[in-house]
Backbone as JSON Lines, residues from 0, in Angstrom:
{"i":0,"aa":"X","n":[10.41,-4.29,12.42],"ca":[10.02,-5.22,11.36],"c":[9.1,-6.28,11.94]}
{"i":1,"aa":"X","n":[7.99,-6.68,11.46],"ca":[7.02,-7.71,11.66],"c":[7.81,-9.09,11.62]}
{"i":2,"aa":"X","n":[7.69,-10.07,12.11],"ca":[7.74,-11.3,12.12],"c":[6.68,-12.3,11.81]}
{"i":3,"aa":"X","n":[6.62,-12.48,10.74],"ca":[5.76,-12.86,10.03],"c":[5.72,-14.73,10.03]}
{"i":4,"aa":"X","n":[4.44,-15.61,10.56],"ca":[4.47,-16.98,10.9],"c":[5.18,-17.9,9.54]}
{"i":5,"aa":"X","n":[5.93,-18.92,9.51],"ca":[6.96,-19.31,8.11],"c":[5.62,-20.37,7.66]}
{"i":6,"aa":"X","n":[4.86,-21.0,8.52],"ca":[3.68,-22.36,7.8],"c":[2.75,-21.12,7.04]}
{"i":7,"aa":"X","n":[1.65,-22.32,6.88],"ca":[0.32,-21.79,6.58],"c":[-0.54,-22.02,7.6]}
{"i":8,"aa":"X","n":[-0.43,-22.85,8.91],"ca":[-1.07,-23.31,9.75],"c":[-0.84,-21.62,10.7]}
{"i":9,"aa":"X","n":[0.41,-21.19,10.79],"ca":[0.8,-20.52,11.48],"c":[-0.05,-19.16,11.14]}
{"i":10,"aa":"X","n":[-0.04,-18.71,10.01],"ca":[-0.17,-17.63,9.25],"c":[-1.8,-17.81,9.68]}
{"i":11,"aa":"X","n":[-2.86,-18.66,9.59],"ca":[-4.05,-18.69,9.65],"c":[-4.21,-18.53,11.16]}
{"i":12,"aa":"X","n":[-3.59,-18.9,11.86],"ca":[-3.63,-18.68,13.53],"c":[-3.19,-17.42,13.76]}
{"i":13,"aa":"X","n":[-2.49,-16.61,12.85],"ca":[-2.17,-15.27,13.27],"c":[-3.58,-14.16,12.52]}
{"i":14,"aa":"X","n":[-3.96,-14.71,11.56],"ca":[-5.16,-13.78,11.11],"c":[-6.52,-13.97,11.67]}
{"i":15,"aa":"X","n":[-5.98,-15.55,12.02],"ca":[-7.83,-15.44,12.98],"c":[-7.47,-15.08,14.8]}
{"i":16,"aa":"X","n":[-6.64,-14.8,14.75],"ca":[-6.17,-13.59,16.42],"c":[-6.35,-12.36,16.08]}
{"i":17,"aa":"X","n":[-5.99,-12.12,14.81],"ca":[-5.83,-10.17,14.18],"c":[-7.45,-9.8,14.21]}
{"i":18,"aa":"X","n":[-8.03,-11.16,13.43],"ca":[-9.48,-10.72,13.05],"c":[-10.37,-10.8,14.7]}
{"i":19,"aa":"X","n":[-9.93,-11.52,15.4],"ca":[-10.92,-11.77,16.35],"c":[-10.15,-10.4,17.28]}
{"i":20,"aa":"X","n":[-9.54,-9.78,17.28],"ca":[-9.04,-8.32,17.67],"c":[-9.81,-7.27,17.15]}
{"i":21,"aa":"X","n":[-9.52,-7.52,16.35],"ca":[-10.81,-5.99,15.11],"c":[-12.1,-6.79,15.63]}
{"i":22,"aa":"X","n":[-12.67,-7.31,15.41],"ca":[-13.87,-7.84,15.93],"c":[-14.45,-7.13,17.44]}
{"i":23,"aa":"X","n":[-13.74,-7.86,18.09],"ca":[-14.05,-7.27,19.73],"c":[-13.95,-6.12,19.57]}
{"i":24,"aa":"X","n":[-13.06,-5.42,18.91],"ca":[-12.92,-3.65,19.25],"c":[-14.01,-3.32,18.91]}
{"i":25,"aa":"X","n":[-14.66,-3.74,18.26],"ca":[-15.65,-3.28,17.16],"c":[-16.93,-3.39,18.09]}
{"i":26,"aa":"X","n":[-17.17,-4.46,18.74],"ca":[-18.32,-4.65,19.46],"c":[-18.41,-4.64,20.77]}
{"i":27,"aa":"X","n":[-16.74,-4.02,21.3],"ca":[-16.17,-3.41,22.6],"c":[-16.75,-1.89,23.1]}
{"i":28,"aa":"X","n":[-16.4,-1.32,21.5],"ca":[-16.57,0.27,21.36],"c":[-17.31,0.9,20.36]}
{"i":29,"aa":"X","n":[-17.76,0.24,19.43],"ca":[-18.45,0.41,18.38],"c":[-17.65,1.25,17.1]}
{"i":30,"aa":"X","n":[-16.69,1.32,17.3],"ca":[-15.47,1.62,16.36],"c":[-14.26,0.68,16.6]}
{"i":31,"aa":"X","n":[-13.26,0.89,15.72],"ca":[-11.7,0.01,15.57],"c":[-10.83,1.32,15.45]}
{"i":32,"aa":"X","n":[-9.89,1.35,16.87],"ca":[-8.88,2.89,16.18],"c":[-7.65,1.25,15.65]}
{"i":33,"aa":"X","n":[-7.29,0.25,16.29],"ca":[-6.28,-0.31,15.87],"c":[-4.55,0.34,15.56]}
{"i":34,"aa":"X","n":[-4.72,0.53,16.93],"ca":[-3.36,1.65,16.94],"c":[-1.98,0.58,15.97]}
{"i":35,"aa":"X","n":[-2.11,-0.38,16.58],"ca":[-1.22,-1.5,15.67],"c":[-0.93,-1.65,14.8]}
{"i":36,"aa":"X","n":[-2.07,-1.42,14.46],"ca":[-2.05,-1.16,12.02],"c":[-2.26,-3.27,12.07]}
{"i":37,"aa":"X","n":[-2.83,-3.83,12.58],"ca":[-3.57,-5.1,12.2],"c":[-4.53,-5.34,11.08]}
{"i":38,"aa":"X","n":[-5.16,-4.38,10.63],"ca":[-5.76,-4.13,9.18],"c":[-4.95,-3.97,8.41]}
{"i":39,"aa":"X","n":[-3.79,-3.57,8.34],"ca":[-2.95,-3.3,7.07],"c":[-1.76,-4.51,7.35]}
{"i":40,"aa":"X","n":[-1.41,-5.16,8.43],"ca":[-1.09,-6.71,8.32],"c":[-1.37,-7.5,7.69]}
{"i":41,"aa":"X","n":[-3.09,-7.66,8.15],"ca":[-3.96,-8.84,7.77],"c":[-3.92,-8.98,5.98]}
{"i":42,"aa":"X","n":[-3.6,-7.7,5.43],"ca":[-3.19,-7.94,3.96],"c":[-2.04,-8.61,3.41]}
{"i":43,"aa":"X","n":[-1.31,-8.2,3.99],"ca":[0.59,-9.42,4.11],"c":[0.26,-10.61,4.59]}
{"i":44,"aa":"X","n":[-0.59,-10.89,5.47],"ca":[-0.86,-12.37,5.77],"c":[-1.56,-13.06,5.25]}
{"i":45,"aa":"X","n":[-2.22,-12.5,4.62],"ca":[-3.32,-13.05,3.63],"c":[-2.61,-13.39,2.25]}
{"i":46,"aa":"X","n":[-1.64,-12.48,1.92],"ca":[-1.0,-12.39,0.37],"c":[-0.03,-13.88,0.89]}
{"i":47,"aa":"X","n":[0.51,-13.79,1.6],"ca":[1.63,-14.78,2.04],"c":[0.99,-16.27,2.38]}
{"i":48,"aa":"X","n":[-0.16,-16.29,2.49],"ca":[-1.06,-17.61,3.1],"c":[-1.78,-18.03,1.04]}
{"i":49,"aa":"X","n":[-2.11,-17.2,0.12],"ca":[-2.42,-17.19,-0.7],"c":[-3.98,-17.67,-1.45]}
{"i":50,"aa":"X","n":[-4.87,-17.31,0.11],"ca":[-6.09,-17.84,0.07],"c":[-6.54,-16.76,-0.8]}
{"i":51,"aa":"X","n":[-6.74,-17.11,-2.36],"ca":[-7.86,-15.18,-2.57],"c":[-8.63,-15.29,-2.37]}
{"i":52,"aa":"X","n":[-10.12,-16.42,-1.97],"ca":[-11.31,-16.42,-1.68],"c":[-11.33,-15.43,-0.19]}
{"i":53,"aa":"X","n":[-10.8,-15.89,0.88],"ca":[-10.44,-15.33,2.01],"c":[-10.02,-14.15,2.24]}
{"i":54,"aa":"X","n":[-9.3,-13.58,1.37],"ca":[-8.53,-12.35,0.85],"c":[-9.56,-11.35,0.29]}
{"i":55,"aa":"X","n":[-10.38,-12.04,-0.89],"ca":[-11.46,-11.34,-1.03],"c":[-12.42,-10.15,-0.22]}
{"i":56,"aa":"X","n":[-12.62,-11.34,0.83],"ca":[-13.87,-11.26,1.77],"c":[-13.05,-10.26,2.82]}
{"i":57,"aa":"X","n":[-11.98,-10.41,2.92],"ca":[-11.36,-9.46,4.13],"c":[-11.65,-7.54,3.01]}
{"i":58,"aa":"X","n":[-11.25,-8.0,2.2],"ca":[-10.42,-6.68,1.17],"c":[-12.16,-5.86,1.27]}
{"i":59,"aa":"X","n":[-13.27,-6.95,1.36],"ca":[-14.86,-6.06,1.14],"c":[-15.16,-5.79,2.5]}
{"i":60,"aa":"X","n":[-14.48,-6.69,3.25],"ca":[-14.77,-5.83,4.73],"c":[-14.2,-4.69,5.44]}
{"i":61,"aa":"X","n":[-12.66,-4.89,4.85],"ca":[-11.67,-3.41,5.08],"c":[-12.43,-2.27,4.38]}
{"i":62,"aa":"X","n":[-13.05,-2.63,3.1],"ca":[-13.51,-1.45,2.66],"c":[-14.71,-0.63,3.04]}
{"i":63,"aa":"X","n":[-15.84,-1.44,3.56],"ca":[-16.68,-1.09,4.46],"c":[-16.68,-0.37,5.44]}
{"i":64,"aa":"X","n":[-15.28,-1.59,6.52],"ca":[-14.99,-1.2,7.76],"c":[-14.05,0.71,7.93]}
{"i":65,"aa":"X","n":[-13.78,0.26,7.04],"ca":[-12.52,1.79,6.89],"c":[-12.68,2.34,5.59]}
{"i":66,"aa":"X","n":[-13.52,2.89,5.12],"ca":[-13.78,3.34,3.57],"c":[-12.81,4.61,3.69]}
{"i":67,"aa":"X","n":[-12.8,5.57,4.15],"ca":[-11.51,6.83,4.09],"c":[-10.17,6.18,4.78]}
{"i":68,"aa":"X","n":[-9.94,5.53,5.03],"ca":[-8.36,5.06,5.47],"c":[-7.27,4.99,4.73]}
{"i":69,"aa":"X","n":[-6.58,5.86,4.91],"ca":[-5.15,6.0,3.72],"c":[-4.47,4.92,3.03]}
{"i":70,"aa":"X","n":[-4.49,4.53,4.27],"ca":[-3.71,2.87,4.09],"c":[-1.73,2.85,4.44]}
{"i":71,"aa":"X","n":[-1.5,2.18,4.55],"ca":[-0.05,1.82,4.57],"c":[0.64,1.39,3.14]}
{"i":72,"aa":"X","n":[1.9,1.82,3.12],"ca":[2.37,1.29,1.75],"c":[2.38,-0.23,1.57]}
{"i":73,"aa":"X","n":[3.1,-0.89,2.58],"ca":[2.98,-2.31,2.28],"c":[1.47,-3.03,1.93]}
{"i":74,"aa":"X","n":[0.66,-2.4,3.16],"ca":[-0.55,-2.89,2.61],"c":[-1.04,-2.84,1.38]}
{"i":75,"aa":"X","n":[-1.1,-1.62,0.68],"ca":[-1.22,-1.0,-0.51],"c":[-0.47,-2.24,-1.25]}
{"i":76,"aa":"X","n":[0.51,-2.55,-1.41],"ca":[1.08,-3.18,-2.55],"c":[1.22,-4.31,-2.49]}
{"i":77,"aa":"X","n":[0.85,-4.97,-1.29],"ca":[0.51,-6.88,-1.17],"c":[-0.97,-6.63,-1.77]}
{"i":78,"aa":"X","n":[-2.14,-5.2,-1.33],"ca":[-3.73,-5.59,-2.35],"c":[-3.57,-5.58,-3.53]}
{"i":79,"aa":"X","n":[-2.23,-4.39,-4.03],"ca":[-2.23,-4.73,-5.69],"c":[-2.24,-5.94,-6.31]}
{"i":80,"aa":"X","n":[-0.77,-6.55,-5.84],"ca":[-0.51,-7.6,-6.22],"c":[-0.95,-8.98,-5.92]}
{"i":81,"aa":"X","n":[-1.84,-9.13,-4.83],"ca":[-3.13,-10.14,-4.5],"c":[-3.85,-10.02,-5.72]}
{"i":82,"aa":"X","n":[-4.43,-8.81,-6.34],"ca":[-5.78,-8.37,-7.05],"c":[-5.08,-9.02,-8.28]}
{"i":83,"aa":"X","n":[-4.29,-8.47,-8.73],"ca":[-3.48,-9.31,-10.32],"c":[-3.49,-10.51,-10.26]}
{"i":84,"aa":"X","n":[-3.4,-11.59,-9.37],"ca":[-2.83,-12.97,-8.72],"c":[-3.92,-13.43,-8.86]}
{"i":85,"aa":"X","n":[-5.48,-12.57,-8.42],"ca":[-6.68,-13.38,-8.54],"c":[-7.04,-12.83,-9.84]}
{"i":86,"aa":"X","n":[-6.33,-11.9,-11.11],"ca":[-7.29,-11.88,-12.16],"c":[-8.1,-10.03,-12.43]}
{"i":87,"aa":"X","n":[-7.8,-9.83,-11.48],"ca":[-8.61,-8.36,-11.36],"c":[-7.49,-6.87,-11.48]}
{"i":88,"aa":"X","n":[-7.42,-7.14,-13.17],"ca":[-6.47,-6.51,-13.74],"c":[-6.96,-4.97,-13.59]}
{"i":89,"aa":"X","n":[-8.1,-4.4,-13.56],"ca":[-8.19,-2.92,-13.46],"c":[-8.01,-2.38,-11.9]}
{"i":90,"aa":"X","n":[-8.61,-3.25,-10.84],"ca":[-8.8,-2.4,-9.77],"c":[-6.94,-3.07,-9.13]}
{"i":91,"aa":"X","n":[-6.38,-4.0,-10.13],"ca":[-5.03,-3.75,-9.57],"c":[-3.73,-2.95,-9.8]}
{"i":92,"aa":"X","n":[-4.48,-2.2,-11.24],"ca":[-4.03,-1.09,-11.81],"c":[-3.92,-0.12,-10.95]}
{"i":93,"aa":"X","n":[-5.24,0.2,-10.61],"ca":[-5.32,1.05,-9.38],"c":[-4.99,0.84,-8.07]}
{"i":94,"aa":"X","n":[-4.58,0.03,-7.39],"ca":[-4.0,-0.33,-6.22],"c":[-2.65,-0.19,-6.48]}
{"i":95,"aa":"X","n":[-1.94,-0.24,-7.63],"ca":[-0.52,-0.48,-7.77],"c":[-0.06,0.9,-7.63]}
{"i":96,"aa":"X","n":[-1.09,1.88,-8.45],"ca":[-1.43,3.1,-8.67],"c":[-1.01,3.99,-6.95]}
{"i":97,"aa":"X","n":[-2.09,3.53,-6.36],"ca":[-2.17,3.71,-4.58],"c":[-0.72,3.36,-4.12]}
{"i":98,"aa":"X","n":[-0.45,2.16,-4.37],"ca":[0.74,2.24,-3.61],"c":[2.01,2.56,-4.2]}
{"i":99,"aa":"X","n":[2.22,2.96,-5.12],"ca":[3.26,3.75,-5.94],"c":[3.39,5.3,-5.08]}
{"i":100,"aa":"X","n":[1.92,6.19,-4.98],"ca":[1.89,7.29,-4.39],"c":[2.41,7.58,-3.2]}
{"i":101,"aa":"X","n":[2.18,5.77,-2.11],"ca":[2.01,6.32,-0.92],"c":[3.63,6.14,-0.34]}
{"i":102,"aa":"X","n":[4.01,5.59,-0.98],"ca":[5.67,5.34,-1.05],"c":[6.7,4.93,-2.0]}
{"i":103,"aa":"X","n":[7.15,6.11,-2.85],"ca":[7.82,6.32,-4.24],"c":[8.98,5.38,-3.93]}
{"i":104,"aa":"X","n":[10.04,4.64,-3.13],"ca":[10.5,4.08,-3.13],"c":[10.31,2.76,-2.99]}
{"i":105,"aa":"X","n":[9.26,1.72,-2.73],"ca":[8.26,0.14,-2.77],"c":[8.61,-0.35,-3.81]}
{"i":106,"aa":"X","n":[8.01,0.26,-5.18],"ca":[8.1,-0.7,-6.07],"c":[9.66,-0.44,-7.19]}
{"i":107,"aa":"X","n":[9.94,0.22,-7.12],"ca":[11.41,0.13,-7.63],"c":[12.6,-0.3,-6.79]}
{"i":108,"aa":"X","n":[12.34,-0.8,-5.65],"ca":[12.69,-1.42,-5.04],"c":[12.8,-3.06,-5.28]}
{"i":109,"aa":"X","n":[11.43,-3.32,-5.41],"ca":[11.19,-4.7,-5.64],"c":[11.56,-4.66,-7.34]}
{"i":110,"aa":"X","n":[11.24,-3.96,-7.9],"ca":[11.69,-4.02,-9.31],"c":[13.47,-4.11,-9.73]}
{"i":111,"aa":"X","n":[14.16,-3.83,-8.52],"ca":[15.42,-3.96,-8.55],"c":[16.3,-2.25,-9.25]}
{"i":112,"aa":"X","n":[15.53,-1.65,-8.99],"ca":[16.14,0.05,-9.42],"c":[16.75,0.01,-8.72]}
{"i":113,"aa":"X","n":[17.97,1.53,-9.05],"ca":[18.43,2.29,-8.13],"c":[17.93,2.78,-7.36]}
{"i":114,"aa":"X","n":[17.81,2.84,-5.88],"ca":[17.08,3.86,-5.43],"c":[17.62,5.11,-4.9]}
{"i":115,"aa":"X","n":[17.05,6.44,-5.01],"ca":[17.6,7.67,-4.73],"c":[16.13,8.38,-3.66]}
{"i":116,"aa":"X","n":[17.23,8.92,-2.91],"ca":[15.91,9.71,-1.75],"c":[15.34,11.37,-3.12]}
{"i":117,"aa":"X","n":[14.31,11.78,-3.23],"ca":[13.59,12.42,-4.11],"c":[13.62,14.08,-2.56]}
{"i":118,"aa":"X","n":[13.68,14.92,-3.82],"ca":[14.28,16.42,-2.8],"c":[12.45,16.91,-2.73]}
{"i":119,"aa":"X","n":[11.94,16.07,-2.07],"ca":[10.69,16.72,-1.8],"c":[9.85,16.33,-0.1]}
{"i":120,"aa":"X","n":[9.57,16.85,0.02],"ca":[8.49,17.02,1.27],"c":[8.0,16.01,1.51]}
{"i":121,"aa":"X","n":[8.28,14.96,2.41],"ca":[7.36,13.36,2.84],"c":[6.62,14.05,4.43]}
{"i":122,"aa":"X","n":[5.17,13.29,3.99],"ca":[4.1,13.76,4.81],"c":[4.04,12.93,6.3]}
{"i":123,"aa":"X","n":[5.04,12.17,5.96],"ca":[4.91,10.97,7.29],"c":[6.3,10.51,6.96]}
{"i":124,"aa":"X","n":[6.76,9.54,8.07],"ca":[7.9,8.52,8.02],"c":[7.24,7.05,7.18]}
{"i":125,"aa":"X","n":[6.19,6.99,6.91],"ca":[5.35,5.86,5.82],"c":[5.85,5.88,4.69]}
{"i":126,"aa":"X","n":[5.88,7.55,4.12],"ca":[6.73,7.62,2.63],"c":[8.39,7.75,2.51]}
{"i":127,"aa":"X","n":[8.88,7.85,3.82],"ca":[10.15,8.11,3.81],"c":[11.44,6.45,2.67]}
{"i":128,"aa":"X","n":[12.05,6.97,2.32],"ca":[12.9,6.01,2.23],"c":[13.68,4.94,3.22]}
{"i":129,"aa":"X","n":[13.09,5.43,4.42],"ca":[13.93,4.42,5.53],"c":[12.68,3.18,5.65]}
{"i":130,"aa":"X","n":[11.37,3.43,4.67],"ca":[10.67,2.25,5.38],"c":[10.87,1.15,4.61]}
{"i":131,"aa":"X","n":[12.15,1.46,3.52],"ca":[12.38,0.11,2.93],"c":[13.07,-0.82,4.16]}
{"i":132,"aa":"X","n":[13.78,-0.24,4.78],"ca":[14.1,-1.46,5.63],"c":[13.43,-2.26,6.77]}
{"i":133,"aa":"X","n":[12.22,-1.9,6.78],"ca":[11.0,-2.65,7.46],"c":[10.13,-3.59,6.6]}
{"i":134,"aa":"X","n":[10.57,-3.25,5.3],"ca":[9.57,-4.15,4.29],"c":[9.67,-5.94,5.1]}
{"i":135,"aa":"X","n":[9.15,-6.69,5.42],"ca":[9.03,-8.24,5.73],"c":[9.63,-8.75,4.93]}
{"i":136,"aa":"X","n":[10.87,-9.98,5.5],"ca":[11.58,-10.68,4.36],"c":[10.87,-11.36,3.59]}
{"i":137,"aa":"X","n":[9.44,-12.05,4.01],"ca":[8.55,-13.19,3.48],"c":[7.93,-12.04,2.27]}
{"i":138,"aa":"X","n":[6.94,-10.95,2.45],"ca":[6.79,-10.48,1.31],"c":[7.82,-10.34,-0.05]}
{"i":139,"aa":"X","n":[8.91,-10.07,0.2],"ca":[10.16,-10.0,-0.74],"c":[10.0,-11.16,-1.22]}
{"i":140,"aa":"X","n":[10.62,-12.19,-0.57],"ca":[10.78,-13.58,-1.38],"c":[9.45,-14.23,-1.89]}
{"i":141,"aa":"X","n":[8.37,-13.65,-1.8],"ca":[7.23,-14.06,-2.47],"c":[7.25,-13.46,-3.78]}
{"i":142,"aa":"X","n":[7.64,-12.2,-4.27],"ca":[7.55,-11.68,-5.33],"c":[8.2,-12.63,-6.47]}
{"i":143,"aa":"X","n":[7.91,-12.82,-7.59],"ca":[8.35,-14.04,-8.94],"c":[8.58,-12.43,-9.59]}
{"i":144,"aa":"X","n":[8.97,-13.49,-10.43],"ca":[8.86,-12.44,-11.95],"c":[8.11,-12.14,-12.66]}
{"i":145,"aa":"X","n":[6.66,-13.05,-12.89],"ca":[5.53,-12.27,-13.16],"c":[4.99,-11.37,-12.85]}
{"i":146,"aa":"X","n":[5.25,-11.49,-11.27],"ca":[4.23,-9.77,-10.8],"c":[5.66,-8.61,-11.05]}
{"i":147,"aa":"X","n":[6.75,-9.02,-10.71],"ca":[7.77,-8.23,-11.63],"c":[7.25,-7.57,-12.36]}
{"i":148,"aa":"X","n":[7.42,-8.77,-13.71],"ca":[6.68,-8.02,-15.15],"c":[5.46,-6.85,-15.47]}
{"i":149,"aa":"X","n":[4.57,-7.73,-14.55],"ca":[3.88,-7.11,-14.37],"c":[3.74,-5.46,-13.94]}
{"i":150,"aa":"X","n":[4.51,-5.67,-12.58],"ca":[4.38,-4.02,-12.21],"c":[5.41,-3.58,-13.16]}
{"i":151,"aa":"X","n":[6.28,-3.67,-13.85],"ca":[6.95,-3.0,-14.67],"c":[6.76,-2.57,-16.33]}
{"i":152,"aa":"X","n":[5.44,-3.14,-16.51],"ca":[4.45,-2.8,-17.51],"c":[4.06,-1.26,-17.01]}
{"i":153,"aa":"X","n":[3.46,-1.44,-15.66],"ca":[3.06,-0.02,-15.68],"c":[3.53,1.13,-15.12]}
{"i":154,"aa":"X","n":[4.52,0.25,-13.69],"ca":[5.09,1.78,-13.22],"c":[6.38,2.06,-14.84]}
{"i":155,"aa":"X","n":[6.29,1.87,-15.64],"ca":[7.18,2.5,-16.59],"c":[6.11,3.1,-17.77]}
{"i":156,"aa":"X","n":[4.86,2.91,-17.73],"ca":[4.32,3.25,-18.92],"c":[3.86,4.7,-18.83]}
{"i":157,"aa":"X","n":[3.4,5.55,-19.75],"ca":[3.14,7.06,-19.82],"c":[2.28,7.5,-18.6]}
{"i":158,"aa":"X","n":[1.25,6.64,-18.55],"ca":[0.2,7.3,-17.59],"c":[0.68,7.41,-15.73]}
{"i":159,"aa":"X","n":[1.2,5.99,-15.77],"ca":[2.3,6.06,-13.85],"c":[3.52,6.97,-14.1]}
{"i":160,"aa":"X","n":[4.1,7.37,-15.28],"ca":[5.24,8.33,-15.24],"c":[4.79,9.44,-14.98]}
{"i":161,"aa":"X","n":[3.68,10.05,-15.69],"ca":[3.15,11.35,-15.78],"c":[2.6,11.2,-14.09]}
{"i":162,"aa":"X","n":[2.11,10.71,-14.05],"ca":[1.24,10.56,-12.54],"c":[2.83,11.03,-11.02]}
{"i":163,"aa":"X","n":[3.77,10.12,-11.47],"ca":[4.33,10.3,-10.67],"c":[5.41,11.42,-10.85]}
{"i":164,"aa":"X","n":[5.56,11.7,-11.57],"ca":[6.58,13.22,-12.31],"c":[5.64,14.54,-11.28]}
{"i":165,"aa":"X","n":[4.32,14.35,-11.65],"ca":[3.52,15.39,-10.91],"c":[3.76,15.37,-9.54]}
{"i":166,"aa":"X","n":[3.04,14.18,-9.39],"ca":[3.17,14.07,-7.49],"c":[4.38,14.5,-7.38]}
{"i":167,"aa":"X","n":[5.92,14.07,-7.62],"ca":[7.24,14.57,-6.69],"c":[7.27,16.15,-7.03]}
{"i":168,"aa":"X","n":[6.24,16.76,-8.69],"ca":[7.1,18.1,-8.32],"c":[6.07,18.15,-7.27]}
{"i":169,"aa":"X","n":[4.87,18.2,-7.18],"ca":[4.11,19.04,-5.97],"c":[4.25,18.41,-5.01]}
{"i":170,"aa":"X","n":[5.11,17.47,-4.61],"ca":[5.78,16.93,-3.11],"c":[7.31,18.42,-2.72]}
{"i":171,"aa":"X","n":[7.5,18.21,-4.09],"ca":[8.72,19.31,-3.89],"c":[8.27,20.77,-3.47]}
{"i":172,"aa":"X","n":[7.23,21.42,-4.42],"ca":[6.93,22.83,-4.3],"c":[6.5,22.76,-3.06]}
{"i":173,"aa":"X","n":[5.62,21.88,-2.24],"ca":[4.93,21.63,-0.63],"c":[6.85,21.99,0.19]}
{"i":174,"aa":"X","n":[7.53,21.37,0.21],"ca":[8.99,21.51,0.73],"c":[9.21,22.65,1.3]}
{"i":175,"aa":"X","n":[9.01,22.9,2.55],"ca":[9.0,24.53,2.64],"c":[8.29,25.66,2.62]}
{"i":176,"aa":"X","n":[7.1,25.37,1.67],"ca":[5.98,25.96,1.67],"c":[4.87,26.55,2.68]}
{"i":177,"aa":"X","n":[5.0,27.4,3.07],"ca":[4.29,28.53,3.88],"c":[2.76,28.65,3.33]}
{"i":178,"aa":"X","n":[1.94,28.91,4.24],"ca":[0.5,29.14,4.07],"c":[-0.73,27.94,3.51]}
{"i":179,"aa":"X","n":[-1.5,28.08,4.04],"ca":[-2.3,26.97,4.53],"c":[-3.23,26.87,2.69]}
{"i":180,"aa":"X","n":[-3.37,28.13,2.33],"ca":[-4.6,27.51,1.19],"c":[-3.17,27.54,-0.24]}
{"i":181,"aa":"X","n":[-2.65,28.14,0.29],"ca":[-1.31,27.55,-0.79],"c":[-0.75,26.39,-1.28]}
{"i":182,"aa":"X","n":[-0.89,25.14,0.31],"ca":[-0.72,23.87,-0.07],"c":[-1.78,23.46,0.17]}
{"i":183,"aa":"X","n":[-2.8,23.85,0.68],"ca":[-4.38,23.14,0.23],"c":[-4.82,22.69,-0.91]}
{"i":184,"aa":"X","n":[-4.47,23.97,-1.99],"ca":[-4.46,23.61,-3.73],"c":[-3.5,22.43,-3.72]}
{"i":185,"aa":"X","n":[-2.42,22.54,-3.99],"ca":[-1.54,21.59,-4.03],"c":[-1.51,20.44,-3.59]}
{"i":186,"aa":"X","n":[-1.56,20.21,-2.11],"ca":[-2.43,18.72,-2.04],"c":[-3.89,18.14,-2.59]}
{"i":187,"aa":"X","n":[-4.54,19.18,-2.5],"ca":[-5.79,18.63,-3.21],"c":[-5.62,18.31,-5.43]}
{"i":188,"aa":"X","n":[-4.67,18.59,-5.56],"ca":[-3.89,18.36,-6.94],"c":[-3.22,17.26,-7.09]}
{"i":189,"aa":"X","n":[-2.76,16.54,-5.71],"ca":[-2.1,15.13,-5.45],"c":[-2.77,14.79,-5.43]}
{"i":190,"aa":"X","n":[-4.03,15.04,-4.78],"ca":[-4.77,14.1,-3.8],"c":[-6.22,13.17,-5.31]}
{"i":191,"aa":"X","n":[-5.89,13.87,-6.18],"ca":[-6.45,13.81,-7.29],"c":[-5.96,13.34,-8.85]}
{"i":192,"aa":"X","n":[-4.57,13.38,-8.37],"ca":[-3.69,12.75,-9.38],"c":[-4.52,11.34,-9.88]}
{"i":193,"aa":"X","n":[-4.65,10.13,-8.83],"ca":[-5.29,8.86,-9.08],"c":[-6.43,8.51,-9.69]}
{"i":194,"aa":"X","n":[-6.99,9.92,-10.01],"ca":[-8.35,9.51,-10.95],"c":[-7.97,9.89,-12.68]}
{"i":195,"aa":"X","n":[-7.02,9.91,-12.9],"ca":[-6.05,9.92,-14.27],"c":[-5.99,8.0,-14.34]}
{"i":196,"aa":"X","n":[-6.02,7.38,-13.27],"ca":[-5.7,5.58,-13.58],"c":[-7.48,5.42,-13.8]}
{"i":197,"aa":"X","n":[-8.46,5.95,-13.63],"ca":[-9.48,5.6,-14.02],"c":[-10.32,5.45,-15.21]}
């Protein structure tokens, strides 16, 4: 679990160390591998510090800097809920969207569900159910009840049900599944689910 700085003095001294890290790598090697996952931090520290101007400017440089990058679940769901916070109700549709996929247990979590482990195929320990217990206590206690409300507008409405009904069966049929262009279709059927939030 991260240990995350309790000020705002603190929190800004930890993102301008993260950033001046990605930086040097960058002009060290002319790429960032960032074995650390400090890009998908710098989004929790940013959500928790509550600068969105700052937040902004990072979120257009992650996207630049790493345009194919999967992302992490937490990351994923501190950009959703940053993006709603500053106003930017569609592309946080779609981020909520992202991080619903990348770990079916996140937001019914924070929404206060039951949670149940799902009888299907996780592609990493990222989607597993054990990474609820790494979630950061500071992200938790930041959540209100508006972004509550909020995500519970949509992970309950037709289009995130249908979206996610699909993904677990074809997480399930993958379960076991033998042969390479067999789950090629099939992931590429997940991997495509998210343009239904568009």
């Amino acid at each position: 679990m991260t240990d995350f700085p309790v000020t705002d003095k603190g929190l800004k001294q930890r993102i301008s160390s993260y950033r001046r890290s990605l930086t040097k790598e960058k002009q060290t090697h002319n790429y960032i591998s960032d074995g650390y996952g400090k890009r998908y931090l710098l989004f929790c520290l940013y959500f928790l510090l509550g600068d969105h101007k700052k937040a902004q400017d990072y979120f257009d440089w992650y996207e630049k800097e790493f345009s194919d990058d999967v992302g992490d679940p937490i990351q994923l769901f501190c950009w959703a809920i940053s993006l709603f916070r500053m106003g930017e109700e569609g592309k946080a549709r779609y981020k909520l969207a992202e991080s619903m996929l990348s770990n079916l247990y996140v937001i019914p979590f924070f929404l206060g569900h039951e949670i149940k482990k799902y009888d299907m195929w996780h592609s990493s320990n990222y989607d597993e159910i054990d990474y609820l217990d790494y979630l950061p206590p500071q992200i938790i206690d930041t959540i209100d009840d508006n972004d509550r409300n909020w995500m519970a507008g949509y992970y309950d409405s037709f289009i995130f049900q249908r979206i996610r009904k699909r993904y677990i069966e074809i997480y399930h049929d993958l379960d076991g599944l033998k042969g390479v262009e067999a789950r090629s279709v099939l992931l590429a059927e997940a991997a495509g689910l998210l343009d239904l939030i568009q």
